[in-house]
N, C-alpha and C positions, 0 to 999 in steps of 0.2 A: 545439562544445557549444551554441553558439546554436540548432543547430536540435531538440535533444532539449526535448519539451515537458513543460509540468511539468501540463498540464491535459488531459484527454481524447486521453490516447496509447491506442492500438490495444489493451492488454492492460485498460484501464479499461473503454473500451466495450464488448469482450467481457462484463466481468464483470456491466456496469450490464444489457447485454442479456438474461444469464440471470437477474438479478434481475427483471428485467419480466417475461419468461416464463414466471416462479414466480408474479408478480404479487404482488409487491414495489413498493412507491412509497416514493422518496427524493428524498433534495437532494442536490447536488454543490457540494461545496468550499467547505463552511459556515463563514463569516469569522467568528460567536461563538463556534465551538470552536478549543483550539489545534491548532496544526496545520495547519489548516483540511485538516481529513479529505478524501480522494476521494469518498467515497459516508457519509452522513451516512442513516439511520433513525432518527427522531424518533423516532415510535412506540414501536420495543425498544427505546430509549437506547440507541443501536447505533452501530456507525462500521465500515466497511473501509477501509482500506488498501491498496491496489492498488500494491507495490512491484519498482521493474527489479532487479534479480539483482546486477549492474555497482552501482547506486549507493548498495542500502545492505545492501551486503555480505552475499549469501544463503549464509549458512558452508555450504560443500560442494557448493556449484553451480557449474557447470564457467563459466558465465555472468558469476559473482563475479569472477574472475583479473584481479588490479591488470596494467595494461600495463610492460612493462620499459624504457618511455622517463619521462623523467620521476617517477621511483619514487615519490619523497618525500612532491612534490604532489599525487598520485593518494591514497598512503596517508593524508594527514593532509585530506584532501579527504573521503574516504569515511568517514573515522573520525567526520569530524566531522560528517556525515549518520546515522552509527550512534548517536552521542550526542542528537540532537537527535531522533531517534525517538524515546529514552527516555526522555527528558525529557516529549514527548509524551505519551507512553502511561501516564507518571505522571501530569499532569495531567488528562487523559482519567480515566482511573480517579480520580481526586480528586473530579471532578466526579461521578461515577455514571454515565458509562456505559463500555459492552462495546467492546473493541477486537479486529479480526480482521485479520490481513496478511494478502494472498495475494500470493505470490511470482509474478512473470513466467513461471517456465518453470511455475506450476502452473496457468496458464490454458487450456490444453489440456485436462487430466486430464477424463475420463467421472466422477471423482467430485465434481466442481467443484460440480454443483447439490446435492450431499444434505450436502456440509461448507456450503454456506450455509444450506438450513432445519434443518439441526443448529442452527448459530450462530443464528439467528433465532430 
């Protein structure tokens, strides 16, 4: 687990890259919002979320599957990363701004760039 990062992992950079490509300017991992969001757009009062499949729990991603060792602590591990999202995203929205997740396995997708100048 030490080596899984919690800033600037391979599926964030992707995403921050097609935001620049859009020509999109942000900040990353803005410590006055809760959370401290992945990609923060002052501008739209805007936030992504750049979340792994595995840690907070993408219902119906084959990605998602708790391991069969250790059951218990995986379950009440993840559960408590799905809680603490929504806590987030309550706050976030208390405050006024937009909150968007994009899942790991939908960083591939050809539709990646028109679901973010939709959200923008």
């Amino acid at each position: 687990m030490s080596l899984v990062k919690a800033a600037d992992s391979k599926p964030e950079i992707l995403v921050r890259q097609q935001l620049h490509k859009l020509g999109y300017r942000f900040r990353l991992h803005y410590k006055k919002l809760p959370g401290k969001p992945d990609i923060v757009l002052p501008k739209y009062m805007s936030v992504i979320l750049v979340n792994g499949c595995f840690w907070h729990h993408h219902k119906g991603c084959k990605k998602s599957k708790l391991p069969q060792n250790n059951r218990k602590f995986w379950t009440e591990k993840i559960m408590a990363n799905v809680a603490r999202d929504k806590r987030v995203f309550g706050a976030l929205k208390t405050l006024g701004w937009r909150s968007l997740v994009i899942w790991e396995c939908e960083i591939t997708s050809p539709t990646l760039p028109k679901r973010l100048i939709r959200f923008l």
